[in-house]
N, C-alpha and C positions, 0 to 999 in steps of 0.2 A: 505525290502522296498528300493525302491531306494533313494540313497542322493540328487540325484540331482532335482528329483521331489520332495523331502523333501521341499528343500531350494528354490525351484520357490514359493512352496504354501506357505510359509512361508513370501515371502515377495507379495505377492498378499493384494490386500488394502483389509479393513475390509470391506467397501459397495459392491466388485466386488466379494466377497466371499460370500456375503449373499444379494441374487438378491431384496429381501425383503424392508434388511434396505438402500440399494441405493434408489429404488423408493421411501421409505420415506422421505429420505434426498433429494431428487429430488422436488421433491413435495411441501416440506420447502421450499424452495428456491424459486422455481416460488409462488408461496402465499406473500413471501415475496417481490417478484420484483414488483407484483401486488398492494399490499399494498400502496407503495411508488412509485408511478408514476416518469417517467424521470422528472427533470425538466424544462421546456422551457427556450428557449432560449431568448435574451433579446428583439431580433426582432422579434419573434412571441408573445411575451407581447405585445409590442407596434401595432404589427398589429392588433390583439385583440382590442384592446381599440380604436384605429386608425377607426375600423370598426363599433366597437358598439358607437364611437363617432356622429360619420357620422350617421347614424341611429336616432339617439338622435336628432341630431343636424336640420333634417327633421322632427318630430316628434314635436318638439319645435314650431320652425317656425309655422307651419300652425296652431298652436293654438294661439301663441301670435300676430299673424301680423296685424291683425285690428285694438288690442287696441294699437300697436307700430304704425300705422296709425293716431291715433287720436290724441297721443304722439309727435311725431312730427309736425304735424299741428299746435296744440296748441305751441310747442314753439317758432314755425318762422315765425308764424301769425302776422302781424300788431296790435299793442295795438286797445282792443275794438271790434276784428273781432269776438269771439267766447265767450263768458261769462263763458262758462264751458265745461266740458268733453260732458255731453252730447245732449248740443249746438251747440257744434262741429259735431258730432255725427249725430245725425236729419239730419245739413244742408249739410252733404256730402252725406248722401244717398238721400236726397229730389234734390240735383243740377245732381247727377252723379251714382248715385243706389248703392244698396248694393255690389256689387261687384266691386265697387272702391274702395272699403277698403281692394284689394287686388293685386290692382294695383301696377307695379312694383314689386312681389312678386317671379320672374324668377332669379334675380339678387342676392336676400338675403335669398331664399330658399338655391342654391347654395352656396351660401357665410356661411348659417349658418352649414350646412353637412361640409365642410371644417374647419371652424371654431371650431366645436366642436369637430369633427374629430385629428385637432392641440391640443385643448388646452386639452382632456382627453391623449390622448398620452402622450403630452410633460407634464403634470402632472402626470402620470404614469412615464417615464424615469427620471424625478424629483427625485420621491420616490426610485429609484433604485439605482439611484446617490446616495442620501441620505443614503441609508441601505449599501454603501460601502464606500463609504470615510468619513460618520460621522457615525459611529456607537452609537453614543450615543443618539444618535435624531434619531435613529428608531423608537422607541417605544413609540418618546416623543408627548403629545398633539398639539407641536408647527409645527411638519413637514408639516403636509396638510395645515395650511396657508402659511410658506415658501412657498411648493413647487408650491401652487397655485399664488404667485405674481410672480415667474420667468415663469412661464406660460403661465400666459396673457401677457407678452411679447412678447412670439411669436406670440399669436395669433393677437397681434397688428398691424404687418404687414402683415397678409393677411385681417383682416378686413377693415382696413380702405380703400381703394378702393370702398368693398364692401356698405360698410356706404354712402360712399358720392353718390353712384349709386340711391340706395335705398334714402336717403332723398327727393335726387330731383326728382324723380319718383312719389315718398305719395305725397310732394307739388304740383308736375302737376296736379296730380289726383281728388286732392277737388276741383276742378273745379272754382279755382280763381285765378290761375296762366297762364304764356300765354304755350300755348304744344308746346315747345320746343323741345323734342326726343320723335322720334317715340317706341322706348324703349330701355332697357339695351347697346345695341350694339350703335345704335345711340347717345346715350348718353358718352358713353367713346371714342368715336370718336371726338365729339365735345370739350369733354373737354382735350384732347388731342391736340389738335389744338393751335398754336402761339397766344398769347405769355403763356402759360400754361405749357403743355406737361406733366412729368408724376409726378417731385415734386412738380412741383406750383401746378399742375391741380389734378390730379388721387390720390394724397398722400397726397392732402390739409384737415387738421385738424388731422394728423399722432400723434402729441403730445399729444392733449386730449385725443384720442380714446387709445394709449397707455394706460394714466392712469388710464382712465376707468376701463382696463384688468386687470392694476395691482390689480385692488381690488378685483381678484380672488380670495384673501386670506380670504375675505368675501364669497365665495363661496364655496369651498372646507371645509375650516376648518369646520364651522358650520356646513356643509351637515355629518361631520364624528360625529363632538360632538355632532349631533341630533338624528342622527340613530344609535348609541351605546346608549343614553337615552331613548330611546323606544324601544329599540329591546328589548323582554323577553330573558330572560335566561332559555336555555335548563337543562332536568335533571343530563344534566353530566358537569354542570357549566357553559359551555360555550356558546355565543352568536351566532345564526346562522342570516347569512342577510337571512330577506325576503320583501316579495313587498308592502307591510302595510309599512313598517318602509321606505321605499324609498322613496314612495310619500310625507309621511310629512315632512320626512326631506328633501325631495326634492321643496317642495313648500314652508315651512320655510326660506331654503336657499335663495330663489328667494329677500324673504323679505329682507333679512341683504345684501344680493352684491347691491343691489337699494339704500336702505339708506345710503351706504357706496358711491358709487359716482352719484350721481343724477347730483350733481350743472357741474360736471362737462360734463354728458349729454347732459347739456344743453348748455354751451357754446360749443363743440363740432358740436354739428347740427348746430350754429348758424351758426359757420366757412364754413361748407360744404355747407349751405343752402344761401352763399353769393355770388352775382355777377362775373363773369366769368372776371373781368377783374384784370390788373398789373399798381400798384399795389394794393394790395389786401384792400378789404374793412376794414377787421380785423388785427392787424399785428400780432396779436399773442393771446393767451389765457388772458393777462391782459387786452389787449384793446376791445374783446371781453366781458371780465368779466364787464371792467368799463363802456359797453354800457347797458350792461342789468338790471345793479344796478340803470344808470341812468335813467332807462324809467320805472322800475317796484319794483325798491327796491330790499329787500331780496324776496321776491315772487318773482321774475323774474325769480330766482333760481329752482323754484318748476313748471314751467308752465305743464303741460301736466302729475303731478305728479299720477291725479286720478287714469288714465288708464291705467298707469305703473304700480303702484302697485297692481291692477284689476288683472291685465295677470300677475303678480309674482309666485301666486300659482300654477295656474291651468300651465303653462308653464316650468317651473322648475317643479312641481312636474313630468309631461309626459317627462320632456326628461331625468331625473334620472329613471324614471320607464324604459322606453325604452331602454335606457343602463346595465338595472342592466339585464332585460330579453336578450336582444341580447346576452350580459355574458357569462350567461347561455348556450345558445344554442349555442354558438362557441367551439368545441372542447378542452377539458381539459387536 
């Protein structure tokens, strides 16, 4: 026998000697690469959520916009104009028809696919943030209201613009106001105009709508601690989401972020829904707050509260549903 073909076969690997156990070791390997999928990178999370945000956030809108019509009327109606939600209601469609309850709706359809687009994203990089520089609040029940109040943050400055477009649109529309803009475009043109321009005019009631956002922590936390209360447990212990558990804790959730900032809803619209001149009719959220206290008491606080709460359910629960499905269907 030759040595030297001894000492090749000898040092030949054991899988290339045995053509057998290579392809089984082969095969191990991919099963197991398959098993455990690469994992995404932090920008295609965010564009994920970014997308199925936007989706959601269209999805919402045109179910909640009527009773957010009737919502706002009621609160920047003159004392005595409407008795109730659906007083209000009757007389907008009897002055101005049923599809004025969707007037102005080109502005805040847009605004809410952006909106929600922002705040499931930046609620998303929230939690990522979170799962790397605090490790110890991964896991913990408190992150989704955290990461939901640095959240609506952001979304604070891209809505408000959208807000103030949207108010005075619903007010032209009940047909008791004088038509000022011809619509959306017209309207930030006007209020762009001296002595205004884009923080007296286009960013007026920035504060309130703020804090409104912040009380995203009324929205996220509950929608997690709802849908782990309902979700059944599979037989291998664990929790899987499905679309039962999304809508109730999606239309739940709607309940708790409403009760959590209403009063300040309402001085907010008041701000936006005030006279275009400098300076301003409001100077700020206290002197707002102290007008509304003085013409209706604590009710003044709650005007348009019916319809709000009406559209809670049925609007939150559609745009957690439309979210959790977009999800889905986005590449894993």
């Amino acid at each position: 026998k030759n040595p030297a073909t001894t000492q090749a076969s000898s040092s030949t690997p054991l899988a290339l000697s045995h053509p057998n156990t290579y392809t089984h070791t082969l095969a191990l390997a991919m099963s197991k690469e398959q098993a455990q999928p690469a994992q995404q990178s932090a920008f295609i999370v965010w564009l994920k959520n970014f997308t199925a945000g936007s989706v959601a956030g269209f999805s919402c809108k045109i179910v909640e916009y009527p009773f957010d019509t009737v919502k706002v009327l009621l609160q920047t109606a003159e004392p005595g104009k409407y008795r109730h939600a659906l007083h209000c209601l009757s007389s907008v469609v009897k002055t101005a028809g049923f599809f004025s309850l969707y007037k102005g709706l080109a502005s805040p359809l847009v605004g809410s696919m952006v909106e929600n687009a922002v705040l499931f994203s930046t609620f998303k990089t929230m939690q990522l943030f979170v799962d790397g520089r605090f490790r110890e609040y991964k896991d913990s029940p408190l992150k989704p209201f955290i990461c939901g109040s640095f959240s609506g943050i952001a979304t604070g400055y891209v809505l408000t613009p959208v807000e103030l477009i949207k108010c005075r649109l619903q007010i032209q529309a009940s047909g008791g106001a004088v038509q000022r803009y011809k619509g959306p475009i017209d309207c930030i043109r006007k209020i762009l105009q001296p002595p205004l321009g884009v923080t007296r005019g286009l960013y007026r009631g920035w504060m309130p709508t703020a804090f409104c956002r912040m009380s995203n922590y009324a929205y996220f936390g509950p929608y997690e601690f709802i849908r782990r209360a309902v979700t059944p447990v599979g037989p291998d212990g664990k929790q899987e989401r499905n679309l039962g558990a999304s809508i109730v804790a999606g239309g739940l959730t709607g309940f708790c972020y409403w009760l959590s900032c209403y009063p300040m809803d309402v001085i907010k619209n008041r701000i936006q829904a005030a006279p275009d001149v400098w300076p301003p009719q409001y100077t700020g959220i206290r002197d707002a707050a102290r007008t509304i206290y003085a013409e209706a008491g604590l009710k003044g606080f709650f005007k348009g509260f019916t319809p709000c709460i009406l559209r809670a359910f049925p609007a939150n629960a559609s745009c957690f549903l439309t979210f959790e499905i977009v999800m889905r269907l986005l590449p894993q």
